[in-house]
C-alpha positions as CSV (number, residue, x, y, z in Angstrom):
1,X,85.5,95.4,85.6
2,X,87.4,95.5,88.7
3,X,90.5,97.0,89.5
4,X,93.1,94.4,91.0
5,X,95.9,94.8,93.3
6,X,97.2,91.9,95.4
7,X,98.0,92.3,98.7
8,X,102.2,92.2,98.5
9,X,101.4,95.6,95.7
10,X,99.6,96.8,98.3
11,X,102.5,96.7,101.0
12,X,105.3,97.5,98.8
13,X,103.8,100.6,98.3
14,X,102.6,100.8,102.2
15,X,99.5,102.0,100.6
16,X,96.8,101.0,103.8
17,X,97.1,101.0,107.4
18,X,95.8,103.6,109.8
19,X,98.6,102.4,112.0
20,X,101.1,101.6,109.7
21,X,104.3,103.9,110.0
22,X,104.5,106.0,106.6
23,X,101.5,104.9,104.6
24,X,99.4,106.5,102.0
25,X,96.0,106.0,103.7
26,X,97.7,108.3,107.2
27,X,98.5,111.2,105.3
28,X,94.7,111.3,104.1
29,X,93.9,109.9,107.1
30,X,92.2,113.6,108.6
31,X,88.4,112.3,109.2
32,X,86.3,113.7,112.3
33,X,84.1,110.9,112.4
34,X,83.7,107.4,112.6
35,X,81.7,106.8,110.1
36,X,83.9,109.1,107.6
37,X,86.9,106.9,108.9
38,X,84.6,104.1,107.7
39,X,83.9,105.2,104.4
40,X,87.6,106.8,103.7
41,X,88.8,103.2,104.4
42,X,86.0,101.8,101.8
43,X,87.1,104.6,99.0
44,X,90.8,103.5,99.7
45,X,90.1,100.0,99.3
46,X,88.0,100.2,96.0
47,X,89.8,101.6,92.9
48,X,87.4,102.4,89.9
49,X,87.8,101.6,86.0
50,X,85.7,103.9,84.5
51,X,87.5,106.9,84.0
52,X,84.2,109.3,84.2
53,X,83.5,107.8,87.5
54,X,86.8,108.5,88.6
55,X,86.8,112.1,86.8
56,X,83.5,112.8,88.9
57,X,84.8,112.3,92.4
58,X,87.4,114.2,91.7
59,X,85.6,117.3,90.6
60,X,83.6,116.6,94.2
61,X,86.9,117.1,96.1
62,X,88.1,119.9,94.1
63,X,84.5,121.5,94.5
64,X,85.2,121.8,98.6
65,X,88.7,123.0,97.9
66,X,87.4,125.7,95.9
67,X,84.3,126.0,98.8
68,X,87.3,126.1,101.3
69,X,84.4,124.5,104.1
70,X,84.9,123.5,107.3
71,X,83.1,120.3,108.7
72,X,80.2,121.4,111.0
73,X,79.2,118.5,113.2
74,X,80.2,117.7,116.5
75,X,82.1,114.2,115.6
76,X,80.9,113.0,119.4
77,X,77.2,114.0,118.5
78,X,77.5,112.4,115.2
79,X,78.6,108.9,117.2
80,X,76.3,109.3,119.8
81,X,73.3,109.7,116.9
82,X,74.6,106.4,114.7
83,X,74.7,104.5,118.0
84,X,71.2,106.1,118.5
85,X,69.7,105.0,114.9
86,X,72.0,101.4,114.7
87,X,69.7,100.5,117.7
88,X,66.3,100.9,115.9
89,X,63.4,97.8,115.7
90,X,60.8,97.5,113.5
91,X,58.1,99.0,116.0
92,X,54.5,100.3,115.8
93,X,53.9,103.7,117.5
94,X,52.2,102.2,120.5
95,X,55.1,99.6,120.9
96,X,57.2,102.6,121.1
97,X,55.6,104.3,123.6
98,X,55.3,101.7,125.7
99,X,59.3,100.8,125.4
100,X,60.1,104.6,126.2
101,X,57.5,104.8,129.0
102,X,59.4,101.3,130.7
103,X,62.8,103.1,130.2
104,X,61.5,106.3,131.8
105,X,60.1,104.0,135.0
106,X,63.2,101.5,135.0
107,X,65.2,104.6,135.4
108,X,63.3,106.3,138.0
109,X,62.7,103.1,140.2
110,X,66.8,101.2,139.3
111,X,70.2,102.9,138.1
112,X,68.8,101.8,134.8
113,X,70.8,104.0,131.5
114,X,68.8,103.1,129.0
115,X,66.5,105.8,129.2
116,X,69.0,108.6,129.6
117,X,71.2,107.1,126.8
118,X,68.0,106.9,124.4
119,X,67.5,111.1,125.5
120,X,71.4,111.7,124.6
121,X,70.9,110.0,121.3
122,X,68.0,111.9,120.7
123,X,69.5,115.0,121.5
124,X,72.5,114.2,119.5
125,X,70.4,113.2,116.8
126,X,68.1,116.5,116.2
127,X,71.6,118.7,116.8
128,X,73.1,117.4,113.9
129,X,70.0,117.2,111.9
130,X,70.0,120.9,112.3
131,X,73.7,121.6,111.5
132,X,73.0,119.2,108.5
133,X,70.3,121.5,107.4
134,X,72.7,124.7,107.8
135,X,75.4,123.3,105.8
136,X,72.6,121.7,102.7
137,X,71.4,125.2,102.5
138,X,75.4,127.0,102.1
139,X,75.8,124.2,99.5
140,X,72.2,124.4,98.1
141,X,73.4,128.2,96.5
142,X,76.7,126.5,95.2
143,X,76.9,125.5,91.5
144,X,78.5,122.4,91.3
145,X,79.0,118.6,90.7
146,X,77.5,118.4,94.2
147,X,74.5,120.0,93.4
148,X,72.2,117.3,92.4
149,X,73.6,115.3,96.0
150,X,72.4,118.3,98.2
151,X,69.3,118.3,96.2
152,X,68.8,114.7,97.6
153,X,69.0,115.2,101.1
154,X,67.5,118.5,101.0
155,X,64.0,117.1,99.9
156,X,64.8,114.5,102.9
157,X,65.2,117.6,105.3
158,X,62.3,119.5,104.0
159,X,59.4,116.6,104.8
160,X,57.3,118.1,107.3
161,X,57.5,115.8,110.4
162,X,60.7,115.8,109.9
163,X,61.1,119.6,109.6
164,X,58.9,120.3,112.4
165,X,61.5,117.4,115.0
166,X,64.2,119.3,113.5
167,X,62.7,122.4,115.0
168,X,62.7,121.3,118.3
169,X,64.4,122.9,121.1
170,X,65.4,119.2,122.2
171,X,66.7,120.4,125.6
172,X,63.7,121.8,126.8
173,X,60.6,119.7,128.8
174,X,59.2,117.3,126.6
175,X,56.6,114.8,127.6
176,X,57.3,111.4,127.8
177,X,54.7,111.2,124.5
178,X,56.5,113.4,123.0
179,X,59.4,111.5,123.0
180,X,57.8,108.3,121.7
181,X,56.7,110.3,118.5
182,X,60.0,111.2,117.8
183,X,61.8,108.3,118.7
184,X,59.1,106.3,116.1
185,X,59.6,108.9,113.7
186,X,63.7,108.4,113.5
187,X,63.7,104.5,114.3
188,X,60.8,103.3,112.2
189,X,59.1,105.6,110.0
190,X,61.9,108.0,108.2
191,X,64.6,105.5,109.3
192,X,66.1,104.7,106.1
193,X,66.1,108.5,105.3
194,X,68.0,109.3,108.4
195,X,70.6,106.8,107.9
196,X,71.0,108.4,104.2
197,X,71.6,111.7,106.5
198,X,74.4,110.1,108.2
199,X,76.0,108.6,105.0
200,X,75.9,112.0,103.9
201,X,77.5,113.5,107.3
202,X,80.1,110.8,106.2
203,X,80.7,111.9,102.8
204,X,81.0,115.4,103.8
205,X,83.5,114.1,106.2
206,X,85.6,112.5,103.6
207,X,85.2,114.9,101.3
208,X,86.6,118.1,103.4
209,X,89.3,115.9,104.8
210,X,90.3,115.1,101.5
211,X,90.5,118.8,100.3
212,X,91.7,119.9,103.3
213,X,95.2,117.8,102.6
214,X,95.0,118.8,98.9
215,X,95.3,122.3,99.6
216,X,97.8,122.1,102.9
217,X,100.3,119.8,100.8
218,X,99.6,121.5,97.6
219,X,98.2,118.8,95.5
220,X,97.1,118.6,92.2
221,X,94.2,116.3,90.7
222,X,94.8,113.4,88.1
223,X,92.5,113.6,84.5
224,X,91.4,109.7,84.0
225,X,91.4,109.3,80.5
226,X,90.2,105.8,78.1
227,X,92.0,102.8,78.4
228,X,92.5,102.3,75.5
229,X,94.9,105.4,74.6
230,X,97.0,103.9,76.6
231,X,98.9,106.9,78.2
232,X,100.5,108.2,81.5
233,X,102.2,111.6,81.8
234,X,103.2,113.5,84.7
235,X,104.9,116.4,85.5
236,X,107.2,116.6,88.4
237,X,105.5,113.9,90.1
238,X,106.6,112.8,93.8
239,X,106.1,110.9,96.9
240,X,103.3,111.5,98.9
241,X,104.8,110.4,102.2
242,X,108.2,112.1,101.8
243,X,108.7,115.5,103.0
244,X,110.3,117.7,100.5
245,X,110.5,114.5,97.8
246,X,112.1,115.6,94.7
247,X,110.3,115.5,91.5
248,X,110.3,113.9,87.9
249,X,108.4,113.7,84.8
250,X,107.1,110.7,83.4
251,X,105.3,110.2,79.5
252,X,104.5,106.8,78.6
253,X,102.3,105.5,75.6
254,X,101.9,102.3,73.3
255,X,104.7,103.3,71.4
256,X,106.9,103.2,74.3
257,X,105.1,101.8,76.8
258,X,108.5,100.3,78.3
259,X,110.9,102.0,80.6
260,X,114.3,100.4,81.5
261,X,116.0,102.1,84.9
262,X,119.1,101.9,86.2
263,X,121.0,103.9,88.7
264,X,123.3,102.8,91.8
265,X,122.0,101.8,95.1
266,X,120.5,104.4,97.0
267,X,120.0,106.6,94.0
268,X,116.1,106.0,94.3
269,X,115.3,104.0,91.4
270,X,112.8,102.1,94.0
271,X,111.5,105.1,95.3
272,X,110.5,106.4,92.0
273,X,109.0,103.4,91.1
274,X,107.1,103.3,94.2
275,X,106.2,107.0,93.6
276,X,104.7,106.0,90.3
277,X,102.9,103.0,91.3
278,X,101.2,105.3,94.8
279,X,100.0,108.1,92.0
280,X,98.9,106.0,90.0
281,X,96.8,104.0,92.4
282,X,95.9,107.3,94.5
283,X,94.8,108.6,90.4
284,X,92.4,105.3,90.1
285,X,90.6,106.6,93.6
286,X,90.3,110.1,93.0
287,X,92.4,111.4,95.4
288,X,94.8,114.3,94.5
289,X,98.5,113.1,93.9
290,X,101.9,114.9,94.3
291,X,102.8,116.4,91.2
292,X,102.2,119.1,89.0
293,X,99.7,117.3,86.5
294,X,98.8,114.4,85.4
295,X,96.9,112.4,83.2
296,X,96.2,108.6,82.5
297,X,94.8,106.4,80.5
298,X,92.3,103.6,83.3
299,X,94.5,100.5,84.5
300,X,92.4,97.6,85.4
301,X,95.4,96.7,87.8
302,X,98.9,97.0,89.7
303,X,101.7,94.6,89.7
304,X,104.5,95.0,91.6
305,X,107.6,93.4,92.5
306,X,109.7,95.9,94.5
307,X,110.4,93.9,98.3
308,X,110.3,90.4,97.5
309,X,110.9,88.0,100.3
310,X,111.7,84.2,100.8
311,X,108.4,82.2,102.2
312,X,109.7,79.8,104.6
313,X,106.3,78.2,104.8
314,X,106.3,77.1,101.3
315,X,109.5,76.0,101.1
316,X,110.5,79.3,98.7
317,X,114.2,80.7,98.1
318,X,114.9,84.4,97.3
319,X,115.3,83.7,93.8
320,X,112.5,80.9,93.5
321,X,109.8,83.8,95.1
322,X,111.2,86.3,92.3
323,X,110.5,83.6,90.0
324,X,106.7,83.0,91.0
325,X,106.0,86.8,91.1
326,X,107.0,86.7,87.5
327,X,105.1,84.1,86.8
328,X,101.8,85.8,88.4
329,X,102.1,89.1,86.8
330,X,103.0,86.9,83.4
331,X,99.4,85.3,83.7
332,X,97.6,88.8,84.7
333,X,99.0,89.9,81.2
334,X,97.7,87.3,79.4
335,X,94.3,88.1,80.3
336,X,94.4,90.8,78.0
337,X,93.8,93.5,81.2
338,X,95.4,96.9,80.9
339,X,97.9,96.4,83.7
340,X,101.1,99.1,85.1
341,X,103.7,96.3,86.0
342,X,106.5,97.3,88.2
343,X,109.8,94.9,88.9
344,X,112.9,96.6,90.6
345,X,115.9,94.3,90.3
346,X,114.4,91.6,88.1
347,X,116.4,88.2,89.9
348,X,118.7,89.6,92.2
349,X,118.4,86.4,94.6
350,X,120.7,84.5,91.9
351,X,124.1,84.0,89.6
352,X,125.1,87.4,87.3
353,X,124.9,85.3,84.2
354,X,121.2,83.8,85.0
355,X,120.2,87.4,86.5
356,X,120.8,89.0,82.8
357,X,119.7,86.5,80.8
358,X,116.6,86.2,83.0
359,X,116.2,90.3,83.0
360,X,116.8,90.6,79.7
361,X,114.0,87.7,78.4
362,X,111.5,88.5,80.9
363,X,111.9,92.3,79.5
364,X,111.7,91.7,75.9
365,X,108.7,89.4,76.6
366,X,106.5,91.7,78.5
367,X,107.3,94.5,76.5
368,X,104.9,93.0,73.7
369,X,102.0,93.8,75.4
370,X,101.6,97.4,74.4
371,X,98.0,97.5,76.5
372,X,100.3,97.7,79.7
373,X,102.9,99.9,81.2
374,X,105.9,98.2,82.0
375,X,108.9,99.7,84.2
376,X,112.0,97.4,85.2
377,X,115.1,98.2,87.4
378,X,118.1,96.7,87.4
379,X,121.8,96.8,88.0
380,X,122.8,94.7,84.8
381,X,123.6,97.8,82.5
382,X,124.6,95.3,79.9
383,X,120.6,94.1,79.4
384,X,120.2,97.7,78.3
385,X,122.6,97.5,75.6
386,X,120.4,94.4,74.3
387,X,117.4,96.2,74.5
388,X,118.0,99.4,72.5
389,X,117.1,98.0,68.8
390,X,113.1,97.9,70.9
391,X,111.6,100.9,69.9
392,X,109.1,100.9,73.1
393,X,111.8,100.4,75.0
394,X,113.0,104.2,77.1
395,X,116.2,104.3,79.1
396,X,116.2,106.8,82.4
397,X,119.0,106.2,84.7
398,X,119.2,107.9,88.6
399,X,122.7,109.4,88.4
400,X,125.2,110.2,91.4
401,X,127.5,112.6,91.6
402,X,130.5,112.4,93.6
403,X,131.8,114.9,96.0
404,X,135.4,113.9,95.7
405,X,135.1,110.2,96.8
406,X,131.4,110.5,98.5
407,X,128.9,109.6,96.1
408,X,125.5,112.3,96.2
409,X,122.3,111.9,95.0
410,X,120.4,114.4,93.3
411,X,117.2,111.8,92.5
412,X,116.2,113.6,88.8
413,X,116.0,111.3,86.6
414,X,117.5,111.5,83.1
415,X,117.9,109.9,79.9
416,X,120.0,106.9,79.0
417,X,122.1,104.0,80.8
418,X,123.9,104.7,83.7
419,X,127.1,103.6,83.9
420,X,127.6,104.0,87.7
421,X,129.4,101.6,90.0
422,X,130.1,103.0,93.0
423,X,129.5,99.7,95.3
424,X,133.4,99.0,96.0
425,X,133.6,102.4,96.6
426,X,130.6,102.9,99.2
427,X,132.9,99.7,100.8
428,X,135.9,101.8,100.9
429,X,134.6,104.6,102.6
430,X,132.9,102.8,105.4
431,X,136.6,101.1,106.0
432,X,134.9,97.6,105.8
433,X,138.4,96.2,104.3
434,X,140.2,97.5,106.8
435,X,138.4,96.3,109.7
436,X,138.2,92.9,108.6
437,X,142.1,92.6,108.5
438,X,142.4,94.3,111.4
């Protein structure tokens, strides 16, 4: 089954975007190549289920941490050789040799390219070929989960017309002939085997890139654990995209598989919910997370309802697109999936009165699906009171403390219902009051 996370999830918690200012996929965003950038971009979009799955690729990254490699290839030689092996036909050998052979006299006789570009890609091509081979035999005497993956493209490197190309001193006088053979050789005959190579450069790519950020921001790895127990702990877990981000723990299980935050404004009760909802994703792809540990049981999806807008093209208010997101994450549940639902300020586009008894129903009602993980902010402290004879209900509140009449923010969370209200206050202080009778 497929994991599923709809595209307003995705950019609440600014998880994609090579571009996009502060976003998950940048800070793992270290590739040398292309085609890693390629396949990096593919990992981030495709979340797996299956915890063992998951629990593999993560041994593979922690595997080149512990290796502590450095990528070999020359990224511009890698390009040039994918440009060289995209442009392959389905040739015989003397169709080859008589494409080369007009490339070679188009050259000579116009300001043809065609022939110098397929040289360049053949150069490019046997140079990395023979840095591939370096790097299959370091990993070759490494005991690993990678093993059985270097096994594969060894017996690739180690077929003898390959072997013997690979042993070419490329930038030396080779006969037009010559070059025919080899260009039928990468293009046609062992073509599928040298485009496995290049997936391979790729995953390499990914894979050192990867460890290279686990170890500079000193990242640990999530343990993917069943469905069906129905867990998520973490210890001092924080945001990957905030620069000295403070920590908190998390434990969540069926039996309290509910938690109920409140805090001020600005005392981070999105950004912790946001934090959660980035591990937890970043977990379900194998990538290392911000924390100290962690371990989970498999979601088969992400719901969350953190930035909600109006849609002016359909005709939606604040409050009426609050009420649809509810409404879609209310049929996701139904479906039986094992879902982590996220909803920061349940209804703030409408009345108090409607906002708590539209908080406090929507709570009680989701909280009855033990198979999911449900987290809800609010500022209506008085839904909390309601909530407490729940037993899977947990209450953590964001607290501030005030530096005489400055409120501060510490972002630990801790146990219980706030009772914070510091909004006329933050008014005050900015002397809003005051300038409007002025």
């Amino acid at each position: 089954m497929s994991f599923t996370i709809d595209r307003q999830s995705q950019d609440e918690l600014n998880l994609m975007g090579k571009f996009r200012q502060g976003s998950v996929y940048a800070v793992f965003n270290q590739v040398k190549t292309r085609s890693g950038e390629q396949l990096l971009d593919q990992l981030f979009r495709n979340p797996m289920t299956d915890a063992a799955a998951i629990n593999q690729r993560t041994a593979v990254f922690r595997f080149f941490v512990e290796a502590g490699l450095q990528f070999p290839f020359d990224p511009r030689q890698v390009t040039l050789m994918q440009e060289y092996i995209d442009g392959a036909t389905s040739q015989s050998r003397m169709g080859t040799l008589g494409t080369v052979l007009l490339k070679k006299s188009l050259s000579t006789l116009t300001r043809d390219e065609r022939y110098k570009t397929l040289i360049q890609g053949l150069q490019a091509t046997i140079m990395t070929l023979k840095k591939c081979v370096g790097i299959v035999e370091l990993l070759h005497t490494m005991q690993g989960p990678y093993q059985q993956r270097t096994a594969e493209i060894r017996s690739i490197l180690h077929q003898a017309q390959l072997s013997a190309l690979i042993e070419t001193d490329i930038y030396s006088s080779i006969s037009v002939t010559k070059i025919s053979e080899f260009d039928h050789l990468l293009k046609s005959k062992y073509n599928q085997q040298v485009m496995e190579i290049l997936h391979f450069v790729a995953e390499l790519d990914v894979n050192m890139a990867v460890a290279a950020v686990a170890v500079s921001k000193e990242y640990t790895w999530a343990k993917a654990l069943p469905k069906e127990d129905n867990v998520f702990r973490a210890i001092d877990l924080r945001h990957p995209c905030i620069d000295k981000a403070v920590g908190n723990n998390i434990a969540m299980q069926a039996s309290s598989n509910v938690i109920f935050l409140t805090g001020a404004n600005m005392a981070g009760k999105s950004t912790w919910m946001k934090t959660i909802g980035i591990s937890m994703y970043l977990a379900h792809i194998g990538f290392p997370i911000a924390a100290d540990s962690m371990d989970f049981s498999v979601r088969e999806g992400i719901y969350s309802s953190i930035n909600v807008a109006d849609n002016i093209a359909l005709g939606y208010s604040h409050f009426y697109a609050e009420v649809v997101r509810v409404k879609n994450a209310a049929d996701a549940t139904r479906t039986g999936k094992h879902l982590l639902l996220m909803f920061d300020e349940l209804f703030k586009g409408t009345n108090v009165k409607d906002a708590f008894d539209g908080t406090l129903a929507v709570t009680e009602a989701f909280s009855e699906y033990v198979n999911c993980l449900f987290i809800v902010s609010t500022h209506i402290i008085e839904v909390g009171e309601q909530l407490k004879s729940r037993n899977n209900v947990q209450f953590n509140f964001m607290p501030t403390v005030l530096d005489g009449n400055v409120p501060r923010y510490p972002y630990r969370l801790k146990e219980g219902i706030t009772e914070d209200r510091q909004g006329m206050m933050i008014i005050r202080n900015e002397g809003i009051i005051e300038l409007i009778g002025d």
